[in-house]
C-alpha positions in Angstrom: 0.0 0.0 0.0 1.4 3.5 -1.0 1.5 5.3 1.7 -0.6 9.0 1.8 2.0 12.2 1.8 0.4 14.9 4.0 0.0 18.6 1.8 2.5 19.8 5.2 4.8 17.2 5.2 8.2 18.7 5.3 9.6 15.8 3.0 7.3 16.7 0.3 9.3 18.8 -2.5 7.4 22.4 -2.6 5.2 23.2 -5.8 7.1 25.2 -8.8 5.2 28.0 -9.4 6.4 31.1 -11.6 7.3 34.3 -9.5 4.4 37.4 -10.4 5.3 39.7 -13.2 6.4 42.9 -11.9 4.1 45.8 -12.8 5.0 48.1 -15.2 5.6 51.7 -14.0 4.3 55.2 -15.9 6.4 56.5 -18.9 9.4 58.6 -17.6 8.3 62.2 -18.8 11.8 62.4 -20.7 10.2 60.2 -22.9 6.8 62.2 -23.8 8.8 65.2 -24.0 11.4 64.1 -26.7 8.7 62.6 -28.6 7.1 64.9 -28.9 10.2 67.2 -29.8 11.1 65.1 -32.0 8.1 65.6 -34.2 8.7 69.3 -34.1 12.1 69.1 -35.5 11.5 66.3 -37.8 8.7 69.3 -39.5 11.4 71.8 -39.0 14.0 69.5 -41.3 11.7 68.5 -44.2 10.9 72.3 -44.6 14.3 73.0 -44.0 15.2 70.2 -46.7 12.9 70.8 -49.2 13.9 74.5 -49.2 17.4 74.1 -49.7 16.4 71.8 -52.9 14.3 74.8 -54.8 15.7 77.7 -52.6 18.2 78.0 -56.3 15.7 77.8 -58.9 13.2 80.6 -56.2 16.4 82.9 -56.0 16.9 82.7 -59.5 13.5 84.2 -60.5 14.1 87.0 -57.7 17.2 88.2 -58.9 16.3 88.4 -63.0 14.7 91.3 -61.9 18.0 93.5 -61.8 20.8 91.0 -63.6 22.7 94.1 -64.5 23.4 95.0 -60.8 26.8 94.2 -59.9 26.0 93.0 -55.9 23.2 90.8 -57.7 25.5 88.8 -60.5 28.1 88.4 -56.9 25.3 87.0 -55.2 24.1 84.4 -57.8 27.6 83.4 -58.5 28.1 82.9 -54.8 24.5 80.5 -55.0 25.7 78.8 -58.0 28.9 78.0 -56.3 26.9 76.9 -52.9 24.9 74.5 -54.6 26.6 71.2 -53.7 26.6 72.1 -50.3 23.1 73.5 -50.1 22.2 69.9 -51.3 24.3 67.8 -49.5 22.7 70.1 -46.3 19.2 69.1 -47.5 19.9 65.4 -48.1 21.6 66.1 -44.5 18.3 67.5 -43.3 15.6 64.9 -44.5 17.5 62.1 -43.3 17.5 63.1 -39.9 13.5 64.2 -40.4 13.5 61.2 -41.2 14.8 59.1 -38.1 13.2 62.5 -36.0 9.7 61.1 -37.4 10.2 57.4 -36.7 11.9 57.8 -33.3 9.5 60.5 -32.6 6.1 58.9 -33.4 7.4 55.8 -31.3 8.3 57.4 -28.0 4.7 59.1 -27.8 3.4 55.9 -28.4 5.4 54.8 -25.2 7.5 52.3 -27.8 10.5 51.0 -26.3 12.7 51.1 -29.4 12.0 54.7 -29.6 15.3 55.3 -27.6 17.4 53.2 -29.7 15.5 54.9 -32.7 16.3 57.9 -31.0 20.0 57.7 -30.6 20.5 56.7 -33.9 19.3 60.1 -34.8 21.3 61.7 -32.6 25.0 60.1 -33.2 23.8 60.8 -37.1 22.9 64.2 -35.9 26.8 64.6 -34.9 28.2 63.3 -37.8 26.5 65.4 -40.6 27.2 68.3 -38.1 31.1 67.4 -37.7 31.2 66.6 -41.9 29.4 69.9 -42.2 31.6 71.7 -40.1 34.9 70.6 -42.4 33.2 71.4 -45.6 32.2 74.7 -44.1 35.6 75.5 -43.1 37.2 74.4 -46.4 35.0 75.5 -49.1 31.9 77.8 -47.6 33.9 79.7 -45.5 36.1 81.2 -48.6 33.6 81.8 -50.9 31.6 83.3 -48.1 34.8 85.9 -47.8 35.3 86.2 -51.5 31.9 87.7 -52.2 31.5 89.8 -49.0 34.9 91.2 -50.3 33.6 91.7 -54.1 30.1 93.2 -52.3 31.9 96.2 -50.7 34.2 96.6 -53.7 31.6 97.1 -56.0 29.3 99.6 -53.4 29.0 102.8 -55.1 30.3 105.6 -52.5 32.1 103.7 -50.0 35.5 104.7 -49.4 38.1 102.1 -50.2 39.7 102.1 -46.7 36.2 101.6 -45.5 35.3 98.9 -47.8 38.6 97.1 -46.7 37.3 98.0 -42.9 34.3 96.0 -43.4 35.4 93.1 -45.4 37.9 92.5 -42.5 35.2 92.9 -40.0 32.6 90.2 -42.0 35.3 87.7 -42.7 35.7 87.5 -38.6 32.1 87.3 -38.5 32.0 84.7 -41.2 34.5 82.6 -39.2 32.6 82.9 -36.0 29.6 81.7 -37.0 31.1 79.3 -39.6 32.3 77.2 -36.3 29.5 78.1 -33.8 26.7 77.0 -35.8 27.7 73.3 -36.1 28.8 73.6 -33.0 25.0 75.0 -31.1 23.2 72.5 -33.2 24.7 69.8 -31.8 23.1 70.3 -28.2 19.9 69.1 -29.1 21.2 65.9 -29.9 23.5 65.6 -26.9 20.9 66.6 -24.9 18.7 63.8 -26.6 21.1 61.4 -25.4 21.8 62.4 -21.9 18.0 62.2 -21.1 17.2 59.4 -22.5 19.4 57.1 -21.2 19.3 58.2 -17.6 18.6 55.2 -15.1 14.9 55.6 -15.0 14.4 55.4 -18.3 16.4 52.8 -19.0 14.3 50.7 -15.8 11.4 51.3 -18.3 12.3 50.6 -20.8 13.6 47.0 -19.9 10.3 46.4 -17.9 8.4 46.9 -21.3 10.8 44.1 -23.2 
């Protein structure tokens, strides 16, 4: 006869049993925030992007209206000149509307993957603004100073010493703001990636996997 175990024996091997899933906690408001950010700036860059694309052909028609003025033929040389960088800048900018919309879209939807989504933009963000930085320094930057200089050289009235003046005054301007652009617009992406992969988040993240 097999003999009866008792349910308190303390021989008896105790039940498996599968520990409670944890409950998952409320959406860090980093998350929301960025998201929603995100969205803003990805509107920002295809405007941005689609601008740069006709912004030649649109300045074009505006300046056929004087093509005998001397600061007008400087200016569209300078455009004409531009134009591989004005279109590598609005590849530049769609792309990164692009990954703004899809990292955007899932971090209001409270989507994990948003974050990784979301730092892909942002190390992408760096890059273009590093590679933008060179070509700015190499080739935007002197043909920036070439027609500022041709600009006061041809305005009627102005003094030669104070054309020279303000040519030397423009081409430090230039360079200031040839390195401190890049350099501002990489803070929203930094910023992107500080934020979002602070502790908290990262605990929600993982409780939603």
């Amino acid at each position: 006869m097999t003999p009866v175990m008792d349910e308190d024996s303390p021989y008896q091997s105790p039940a498996s049993f599968s520990p409670p899933a944890l409950p998952q906690g409320p959406t860090p408001q980093a998350v929301k925030v960025f998201g929603i950010l995100h969205l803003v700036f990805a509107g920002f860059g295809v405007v941005f992007g689609l601008w740069g694309l006709v912004s030649m052909k649109f300045m074009s028609m505006v300046q056929g209206a004087a093509p005998s003025d001397p600061t007008i033929v400087v200016q569209r040389k300078y455009m004409e000149d531009l134009w591989p960088v004005t279109a590598m800048s609005s590849i530049f900018y769609l792309g990164l509307a692009a990954l703004l919309l899809v990292s955007g879209l899932k971090l209001v939807r409270s989507k994990p993957d948003g974050i990784m989504w979301s730092n892909r933009y942002s190390w992408t963000s760096i890059t273009t603004k590093i590679i933008s930085l060179v070509v700015a320094i190499l080739y935007v930057l002197p043909l920036t100073n070439r027609m500022t200089g041709e600009i006061f050289t041809n305005t009627r009235g102005m003094p030669a010493g104070s054309a020279h003046m303000m040519t030397g005054v423009m081409k430090s301007v230039n360079s200031v703001a040839t390195v401190v652009g890049p350099v501002l617009s990489c803070i929203y992406p930094l910023l992107a990636l500080y934020f979002l992969s602070r502790p908290a988040v990262k605990a929600w993240a993982g409780s939603k996997r």
